[in-house]
Steps between C-alpha positions, in 0.01 A plus 500: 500500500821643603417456860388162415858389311725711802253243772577225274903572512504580875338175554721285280826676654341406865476161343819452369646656831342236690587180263822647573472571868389136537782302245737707741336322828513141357843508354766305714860378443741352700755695741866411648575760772270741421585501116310374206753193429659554162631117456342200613565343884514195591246467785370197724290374802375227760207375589204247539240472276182274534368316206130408506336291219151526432478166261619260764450726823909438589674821717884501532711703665883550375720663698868689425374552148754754352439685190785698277429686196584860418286850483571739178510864431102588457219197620614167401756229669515127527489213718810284350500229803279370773676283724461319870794734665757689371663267182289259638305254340208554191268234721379659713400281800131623674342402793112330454199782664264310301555138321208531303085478508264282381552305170827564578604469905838428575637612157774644628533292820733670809825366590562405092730674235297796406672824300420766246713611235470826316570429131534736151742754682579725458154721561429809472391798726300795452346807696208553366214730614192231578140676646709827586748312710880413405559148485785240390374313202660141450463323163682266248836595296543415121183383438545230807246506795620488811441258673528263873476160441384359869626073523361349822623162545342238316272693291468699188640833453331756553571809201390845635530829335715723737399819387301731721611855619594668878417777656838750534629671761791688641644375832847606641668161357374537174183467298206261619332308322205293596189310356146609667147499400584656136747247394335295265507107529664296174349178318641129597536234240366167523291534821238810398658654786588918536843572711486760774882645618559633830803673574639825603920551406725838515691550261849647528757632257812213493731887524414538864272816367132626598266366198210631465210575227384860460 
C-alpha cells in the first residue's frame, strides 16, 4: 500500500509539473523593446484586406486601410479606428474582384460607389492560445459586436460580423498578424451569407519601439 500511495504522489507531482510546464508554453503578453510593457501603447498598421461574401458571392478589395488601437500590459488591446489612410475617411472605398453570382450577379457592379465601414469600435484584442498555436482573437466591446457593414451602390447593406482571429508573429517591424486557414469565417445578415477576411498587417508601436508578443 505504501508503495502504491508514494506511485500515486510521484505521478500526480509529474502531473502537476507538466500542467505547469505546458500553462508556461502557452502564456504570451505583449513586449516594447524587449520588456513586458507596463502601460498601454498606442500601436497601428496598413494594409489591404479582401472581403468575400458567401450570401451574394461579392469579393472586394480595399486598399490603404489603416487601423489604430492600443496593446496593454498582459494579452488584450483594441482596435479604436479603421480608416482609408492615415485620418482618412471611415468609407472605405474597394475595388470589385467579384460583383456577385447567380441570384445575385452584378450586386455590387464595378466602376460604382462600393465601401465597407467597420462599426461598434472600439474592439477588442486578445492572444489567446487556439489548437496549441498563439493567435490574435478579435471580438465585440461592451456587449456590442463588431461589426463591417459592406454598401455597394444601389443595393442593400450588407451587416457582417468582423470577428475572426490571426495568426501572430514576430517580424523586425513589429508583430504580424494575418488570417489563414484557421481564421474562422463570421455570419452576414440579410443574405444567408458567411464573410471570409483576407489580410495580413504589421503592427508597430506609435513610440518608434520594437513590439512584439512573447
Amino acid at each position: 500500500m505504501k508503495n502504491m500511495r508514494a506511485l500515486g504522489i510521484a505521478l500526480a507531482a509529474i502531473f502537476a509539473i507538466s500542467a505547469m510546464s505546458a500553462s508556461a508554453a502557452t502564456a504570451a503578453s505583449w513586449y516594447l523593446q524587449g520588456s513586458p510593457l507596463t502601460k498601454a501603447e498606442k500601436v497601428s498598421s496598413e494594409t489591404t484586406i479582401t472581403f468575400e461574401e458567401s450570401g451574394t458571392g461579392i469579393a472586394l478589395q480595399c486598399e490603404r486601410v489603416y487601423r489604430e488601437g492600443l496593446v496593454n500590459p498582459g494579452v488584450t488591446g483594441e482596435i479604436t479606428s479603421i480608416l482609408q489612410e492615415h485620418a482618412g475617411s471611415k468609407q472605405i472605398r474597394c475595388k470589385v474582384i467579384r460583383e456577385g453570382s447567380g441570384r445575385w450577379a452584378r450586386f455590387c457592379p464595378e466602376n460604382k460607389d462600393n465601401y465597407v465601414e467597420a462599426v461598434n469600435l472600439p474592439w477588442h484584442t486578445e492572444l489567446e492560445t487556439i489548437g496549441e498555436k498563439l493567435r490574435d482573437v478579435i471580438s465585440g466591446e461592451n456587449k456590442l459586436p463588431a461589426e463591417f457593414h459592406i454598401q455597394c451602390e444601389g443595393a442593400p447593406v450588407i451587416d457582417c460580423f468582423a470577428e475572426t482571429n490571426t495568426s501572430v508573429t514576430n517580424v523586425s517591424q513589429g508583430v504580424e498578424l494575418a488570417t489563414d486557414s484557421n481564421s474562422p469565417t463570421s455570419s452576414c445578415a440579410g443574405f444567408g451569407g458567411k464573410l471570409h477576411l483576407g489580410y495580413h498587417e504589421v503592427l508597430k508601436a506609435a513610440s518608434g519601439k520594437v513590439l512584439a508578443v512573447k
